[in-house]
Every structure is written in structure tokens, then in C-alpha cells.
C-alpha positions in Angstrom: 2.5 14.4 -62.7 0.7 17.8 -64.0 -1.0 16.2 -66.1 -2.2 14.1 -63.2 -3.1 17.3 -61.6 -4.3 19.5 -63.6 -7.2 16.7 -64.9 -8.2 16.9 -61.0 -8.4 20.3 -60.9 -10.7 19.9 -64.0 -12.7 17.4 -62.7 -13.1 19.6 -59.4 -14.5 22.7 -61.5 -16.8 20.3 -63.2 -18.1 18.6 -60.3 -18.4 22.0 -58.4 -20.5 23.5 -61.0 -22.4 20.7 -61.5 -23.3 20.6 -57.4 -23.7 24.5 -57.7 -26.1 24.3 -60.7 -28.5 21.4 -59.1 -28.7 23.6 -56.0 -29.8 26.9 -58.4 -32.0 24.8 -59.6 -33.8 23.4 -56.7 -34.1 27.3 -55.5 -35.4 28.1 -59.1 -38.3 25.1 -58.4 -39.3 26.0 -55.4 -39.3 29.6 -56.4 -41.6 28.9 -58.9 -43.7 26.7 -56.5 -44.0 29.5 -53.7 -45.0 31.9 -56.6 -47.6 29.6 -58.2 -49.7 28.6 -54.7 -49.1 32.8 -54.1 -50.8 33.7 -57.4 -53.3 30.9 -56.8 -53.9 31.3 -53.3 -57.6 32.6 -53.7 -58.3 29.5 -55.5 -56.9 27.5 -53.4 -58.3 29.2 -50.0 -62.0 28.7 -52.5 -61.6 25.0 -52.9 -60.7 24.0 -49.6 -63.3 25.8 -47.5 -65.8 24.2 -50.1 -64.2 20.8 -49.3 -65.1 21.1 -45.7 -68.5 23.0 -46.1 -71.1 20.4 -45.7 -70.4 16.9 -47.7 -67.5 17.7 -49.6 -64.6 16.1 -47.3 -67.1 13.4 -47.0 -67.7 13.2 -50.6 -64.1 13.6 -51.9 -62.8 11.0 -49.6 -65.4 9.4 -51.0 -64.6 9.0 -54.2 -60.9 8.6 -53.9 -62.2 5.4 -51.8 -64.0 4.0 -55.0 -61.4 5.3 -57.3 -58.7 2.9 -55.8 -61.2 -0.1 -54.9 -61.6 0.2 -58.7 -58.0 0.8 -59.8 -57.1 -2.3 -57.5 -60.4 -4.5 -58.5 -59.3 -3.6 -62.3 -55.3 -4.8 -61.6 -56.2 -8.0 -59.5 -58.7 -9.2 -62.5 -56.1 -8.1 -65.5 -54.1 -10.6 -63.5 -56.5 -13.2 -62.8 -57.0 -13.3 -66.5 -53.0 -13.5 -67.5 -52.5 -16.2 -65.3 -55.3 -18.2 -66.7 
């Protein structure tokens, strides 16, 4: 029976560290995340008010547009040409 007992304690410990490490290490990413955009944040604040200047929302949303028309026209013909 202590046996029983002391292999659920163990287990316990284990899980608990386990639980306590993922959580360290979600802090620890988004840390890091908050620290990169703050180091970057000039670049960023750069590229987006030159993404709304003028064309450039336009242009981008643009281009993702024909980016995935392509990507799908690209898929729906590699499958056309399997099933033939």
C-alpha cells in the first residue's frame, strides 16, 4: 500500500512540474514576443503607415488576392491531372 502511494506522490511531482514548466514557458514566448515587436517597433510603425499611404493596402491586398487564386488554381489542376 506505500508502494501504491508513494508512486502517486511521484507521479504528482512529475505532473506538477511538468504543468509548471509549460506555463514558464508560455511566459518565456511571449516574453520574447513582447521584446521583439519592442525592439522592432520603428519598423513596424515604418511599414504600416507605408501600407496605408497611397496604394499600398490596395496593392498588398492585392497581391495576396492573386497569391491564393494561384495557390488554389495550381491545387484544383494538380488534381484534375491525378484523377485523369
Amino acid at each position: 500500500m506505500t508502494q501504491l502511494i508513494a508512486i502517486l506522490v511521484i507521479l504528482a511531482i512529475i505532473i506538477g512540474i511538468i504543468k509548471v514548466g509549460s506555463f514558464l514557458w508560455r511566459i518565456v514566448g511571449l516574453a520574447f514576443a513582447v521584446f521583439l515587436i519592442w525592439i522592432f517597433k520603428d519598423d513596424l510603425l515604418q511599414w504600416g503607415q507605408s501600407l496605408m499611404e497611397g496604394d499600398g493596402l490596395a496593392n498588398f491586398s492585392r497581391q495576396v488576392g492573386d497569391f491564393v487564386t494561384e495557390g488554389f488554381r495550381q491545387v484544383s489542376n494538380w488534381l484534375q491531372d491525378l484523377l485523369s
